[in-house]
C-alpha positions in Angstrom: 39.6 92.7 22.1 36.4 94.7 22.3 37.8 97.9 21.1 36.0 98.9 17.5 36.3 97.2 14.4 37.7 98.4 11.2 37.3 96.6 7.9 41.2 95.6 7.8 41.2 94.6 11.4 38.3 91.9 10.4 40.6 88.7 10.3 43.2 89.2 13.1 39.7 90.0 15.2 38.1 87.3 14.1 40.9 84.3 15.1 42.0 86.5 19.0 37.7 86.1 19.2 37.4 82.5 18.5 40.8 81.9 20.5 38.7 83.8 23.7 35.7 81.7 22.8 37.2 78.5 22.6 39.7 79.6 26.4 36.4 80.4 27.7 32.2 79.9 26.8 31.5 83.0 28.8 32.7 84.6 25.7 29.7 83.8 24.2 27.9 86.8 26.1 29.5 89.0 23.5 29.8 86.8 20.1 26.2 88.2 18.7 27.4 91.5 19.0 31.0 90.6 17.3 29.5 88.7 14.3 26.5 90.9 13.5 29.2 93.8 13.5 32.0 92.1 11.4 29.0 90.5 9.1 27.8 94.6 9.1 31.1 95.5 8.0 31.6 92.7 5.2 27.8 93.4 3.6 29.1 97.3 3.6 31.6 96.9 0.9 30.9 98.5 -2.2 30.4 95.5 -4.8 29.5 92.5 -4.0 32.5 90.5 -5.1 34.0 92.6 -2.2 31.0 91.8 -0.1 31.2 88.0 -0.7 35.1 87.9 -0.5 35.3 89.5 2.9 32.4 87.2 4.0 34.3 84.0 2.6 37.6 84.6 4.3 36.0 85.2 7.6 34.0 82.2 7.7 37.6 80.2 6.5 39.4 82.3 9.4 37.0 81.4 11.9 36.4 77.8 10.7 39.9 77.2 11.0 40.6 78.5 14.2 37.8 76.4 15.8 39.2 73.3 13.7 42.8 73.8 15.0 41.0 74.2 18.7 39.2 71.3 18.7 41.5 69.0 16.9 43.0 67.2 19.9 39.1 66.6 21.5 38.1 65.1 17.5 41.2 62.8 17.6 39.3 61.8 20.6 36.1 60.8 18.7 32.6 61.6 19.8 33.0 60.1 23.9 35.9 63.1 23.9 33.7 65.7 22.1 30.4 64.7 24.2 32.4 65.2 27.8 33.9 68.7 26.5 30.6 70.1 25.4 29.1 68.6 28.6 31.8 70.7 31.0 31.4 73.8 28.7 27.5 73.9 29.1 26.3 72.4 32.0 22.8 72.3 31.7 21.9 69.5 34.4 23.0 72.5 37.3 19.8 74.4 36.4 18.3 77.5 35.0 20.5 79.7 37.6 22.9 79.4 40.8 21.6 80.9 44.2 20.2 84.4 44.2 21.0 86.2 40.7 19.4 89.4 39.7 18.0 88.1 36.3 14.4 87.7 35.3 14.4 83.9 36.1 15.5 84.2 39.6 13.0 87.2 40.2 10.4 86.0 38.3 10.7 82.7 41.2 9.4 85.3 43.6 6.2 85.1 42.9 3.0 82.0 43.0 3.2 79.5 40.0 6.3 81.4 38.2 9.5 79.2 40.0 10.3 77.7 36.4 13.4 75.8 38.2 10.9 74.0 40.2 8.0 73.5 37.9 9.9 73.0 34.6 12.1 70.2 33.2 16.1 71.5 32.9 14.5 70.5 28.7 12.0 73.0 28.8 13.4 75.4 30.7 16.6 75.9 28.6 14.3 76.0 25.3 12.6 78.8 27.2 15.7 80.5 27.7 16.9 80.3 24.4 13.8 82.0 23.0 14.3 84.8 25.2 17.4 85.3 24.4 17.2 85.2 20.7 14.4 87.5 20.7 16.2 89.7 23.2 19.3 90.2 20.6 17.3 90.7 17.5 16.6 94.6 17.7 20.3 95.3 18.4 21.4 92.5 15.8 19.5 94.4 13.6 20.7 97.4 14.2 24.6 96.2 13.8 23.6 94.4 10.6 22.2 97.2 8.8 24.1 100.4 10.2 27.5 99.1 12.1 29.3 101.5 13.2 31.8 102.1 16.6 29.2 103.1 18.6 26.4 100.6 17.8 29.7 98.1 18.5 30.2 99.7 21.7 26.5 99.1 22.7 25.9 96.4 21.6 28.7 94.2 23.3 26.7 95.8 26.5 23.6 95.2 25.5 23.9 91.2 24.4 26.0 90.6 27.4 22.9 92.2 29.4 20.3 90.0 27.2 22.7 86.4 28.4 22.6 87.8 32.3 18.7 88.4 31.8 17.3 85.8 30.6 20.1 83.0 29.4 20.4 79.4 31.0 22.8 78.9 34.3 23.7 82.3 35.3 26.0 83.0 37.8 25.7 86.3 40.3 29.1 87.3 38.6 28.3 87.3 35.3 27.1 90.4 35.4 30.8 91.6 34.9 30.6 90.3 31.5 28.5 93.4 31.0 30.1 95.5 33.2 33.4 95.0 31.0 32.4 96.9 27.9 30.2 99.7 29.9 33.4 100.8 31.7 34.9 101.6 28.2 32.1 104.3 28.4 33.1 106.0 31.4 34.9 108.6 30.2 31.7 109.8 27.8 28.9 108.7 30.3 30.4 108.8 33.9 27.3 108.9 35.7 25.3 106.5 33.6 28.5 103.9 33.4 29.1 104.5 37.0 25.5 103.6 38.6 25.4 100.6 36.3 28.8 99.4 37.5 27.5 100.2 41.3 23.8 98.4 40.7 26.0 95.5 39.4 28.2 95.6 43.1 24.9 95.5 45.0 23.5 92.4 43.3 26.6 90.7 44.1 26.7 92.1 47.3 24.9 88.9 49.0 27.8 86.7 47.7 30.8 89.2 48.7 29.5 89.2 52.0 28.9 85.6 52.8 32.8 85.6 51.4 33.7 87.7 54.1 34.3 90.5 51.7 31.7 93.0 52.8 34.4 95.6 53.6 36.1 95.1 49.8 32.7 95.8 48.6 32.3 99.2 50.7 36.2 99.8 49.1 35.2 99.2 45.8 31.9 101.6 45.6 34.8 104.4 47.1 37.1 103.8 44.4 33.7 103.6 41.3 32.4 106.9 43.5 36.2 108.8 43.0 36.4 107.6 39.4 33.3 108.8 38.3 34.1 112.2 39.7 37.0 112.3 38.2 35.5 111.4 34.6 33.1 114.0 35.1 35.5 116.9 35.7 37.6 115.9 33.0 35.0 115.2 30.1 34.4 118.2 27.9 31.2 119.8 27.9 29.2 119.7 25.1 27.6 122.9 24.5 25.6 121.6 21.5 23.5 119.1 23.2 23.1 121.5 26.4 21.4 123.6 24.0 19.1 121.3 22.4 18.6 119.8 25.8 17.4 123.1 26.9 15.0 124.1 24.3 13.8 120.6 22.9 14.5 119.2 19.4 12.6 119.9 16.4 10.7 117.1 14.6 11.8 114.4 17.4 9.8 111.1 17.8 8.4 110.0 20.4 11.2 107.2 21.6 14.0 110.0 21.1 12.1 112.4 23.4 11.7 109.3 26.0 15.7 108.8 25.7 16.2 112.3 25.8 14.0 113.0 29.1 15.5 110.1 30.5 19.0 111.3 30.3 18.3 114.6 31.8 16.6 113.1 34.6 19.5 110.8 34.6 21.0 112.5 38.5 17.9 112.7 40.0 16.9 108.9 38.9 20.3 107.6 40.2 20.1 109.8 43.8 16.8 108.0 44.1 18.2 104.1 43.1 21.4 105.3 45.5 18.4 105.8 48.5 17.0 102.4 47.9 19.9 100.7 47.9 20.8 102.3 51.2 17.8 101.3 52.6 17.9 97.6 51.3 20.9 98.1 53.2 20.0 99.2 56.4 17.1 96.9 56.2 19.6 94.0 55.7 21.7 94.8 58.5 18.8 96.2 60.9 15.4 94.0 60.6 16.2 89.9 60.9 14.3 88.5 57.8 10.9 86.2 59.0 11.8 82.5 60.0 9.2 81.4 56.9 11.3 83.8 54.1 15.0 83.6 55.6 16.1 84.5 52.2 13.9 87.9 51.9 16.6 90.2 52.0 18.6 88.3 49.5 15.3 88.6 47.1 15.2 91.9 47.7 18.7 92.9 46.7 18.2 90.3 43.5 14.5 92.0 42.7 15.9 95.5 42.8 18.9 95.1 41.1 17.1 93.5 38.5 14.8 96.2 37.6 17.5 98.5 37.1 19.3 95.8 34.7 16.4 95.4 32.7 16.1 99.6 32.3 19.3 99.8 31.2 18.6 97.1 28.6 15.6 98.4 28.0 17.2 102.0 27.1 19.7 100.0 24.6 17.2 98.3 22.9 15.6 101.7 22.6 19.1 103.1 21.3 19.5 100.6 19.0 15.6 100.9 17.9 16.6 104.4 16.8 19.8 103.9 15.3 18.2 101.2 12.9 16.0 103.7 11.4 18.4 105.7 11.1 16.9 108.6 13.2 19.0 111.1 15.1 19.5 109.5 18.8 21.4 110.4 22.1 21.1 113.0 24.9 23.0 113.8 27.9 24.9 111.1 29.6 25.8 111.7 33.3 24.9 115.5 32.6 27.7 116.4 30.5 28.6 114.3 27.3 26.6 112.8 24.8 26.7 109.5 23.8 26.2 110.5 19.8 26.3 109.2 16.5 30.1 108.5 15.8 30.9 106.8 12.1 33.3 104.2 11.6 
């Protein structure tokens, strides 16, 4: 379960983790952000014979869950083993599948950057796997050093954003393997959680529609639309942060004050992303895409959605960035709640 971890809830959280890893590798999207924040937890202990005992009977938990997982596929031998891992990670389909809005896909866009086409499936994926390592090390850090429920809460967002970005045979869908944690947030960041949940309908929207489910996906941005009003009216205002949103903070860096202006122009920056996704629209439906780019529109949609992914991730890893040195973060969230400091 993603809900935040406690130090006596380490073991039974580990073994339902590497039961959901081993029913299904798209679990893997949020297994940096559950180690680093269980490792966090065990290197907080006071001694270290704590320290080292927590960390010993979490690796025999996990160890042994894996073992009693695999057991039937060892009895097997290697032929067994070999055909498992090849279903699990199936590297020979390519980097990604169709029109995804990660960095790959829209990178493709442009002269001398299709690195499906010009690139072994070898080199790519060692590509990939760079990216994404470097990608998870600010918020690994940050869950290392300082864990806490929030940084938790982030996190899972922000590595499952990282794998859509820039890991190896994405899916459009994926996507709601980050979507899954930031709905958790609604209630404190309606607005924010909201237009990331409706960016991630529009980059499937290409797929819904060729399934015929064009209407569902009109449906669905009614039913986001009604509960993000509702979040708003029911989440408390927080008079503290309206005031130091009005007069400025004292002493405040330079990547809190870009968090902090970002989140108050949080409304007006999601009525303009609102426009251009209407327009993508009506361009879609209106102008018929040239005979030499039938795909344009499809691009589009991928391109756009894509650079709003990758400034959400970009504001995590700048969240994160902050809450590893440990200075004082947040601001506004959909105009109303903060998404502050809490401690575990």
């Amino acid at each position: 379960s993603p809900a935040p971890l406690r130090l006596r809830a380490l073991l039974p959280a580990a073994f339902l983790f590497c039961l959901a890893l081993n029913f299904k590798q798209m679990s893997l999207y949020y297994a940096p952000a559950f180690f680093c924040h269980m490792l966090g937890l065990c290197l907080s202990r006071p001694t270290w014979r704590g320290r080292a005992g927590t960390v010993l009977a979490l690796g025999l938990v996990v160890v042994g869950t894996f073992v009693l997982c695999w057991l039937p596929f060892l009895a097997g031998g290697a032929p067994a083993v070999r055909a498992v891992l090849s279903r699990l990670f199936p590297v020979q389909r390519g980097l990604y599948e169709d029109k995804v809005a990660n960095v790959w896909c829209t990178l493709s866009v442009l002269p001398g950057l299709k690195l499906r086409a010009n690139a072994s499936a070898s080199h790519a994926l060692r590509l990939s796997l760079a990216a994404v390592l470097a990608s998870l090390g600010l918020p690994a850090a940050s869950m290392l050093r300082r864990p806490s429920e929030r940084a938790f809460e982030l996190g899972l967002v922000c590595c499952a954003l990282s794998f859509f970005l820039f890991s190896f045979q994405v899916h459009e869908k994926h996507i709601l393997l980050a979507l899954a944690p930031a709905s958790a947030l609604l209630g404190e960041a309606p607005v924010l959680v909201g237009w990331l949940c409706a960016i991630g309908c529009f980059s499937m929207f290409p797929l819904l529609e060729r399934d015929g489910l064009a209407i569902a996906y009109v449906g669905g941005l009614a039913v986001l639309c009604a509960l993000v009003a509702a979040a708003r009216a029911l989440a408390p205002a927080d008079r503290d942060t309206d005031r130091d949103a009005d007069r400025g903070l004292s002493g405040e860096n330079w990547l809190e004050g870009w968090l902090r202006a970002g989140a108050r122009a949080l409304p007006l920056l999601v009525s303009g992303s609102a426009l251009g996704m209407g327009a993508l629209h009506a361009a879609a439906a209106l102008v018929r895409a040239p005979a030499r780019y039938p795909d344009l529109h499809q691009y589009l949609f991928c391109a756009y959605a894509c650079a709003h992914f990758c400034t959400a991730w970009l504001a995590l890893q700048a969240w994160h960035a902050c809450h590893l040195l440990g200075w004082r973060y947040g601001g506004e969230c959909g105009g109303r709640h903060a998404l502050r400091k809490k401690g575990n």
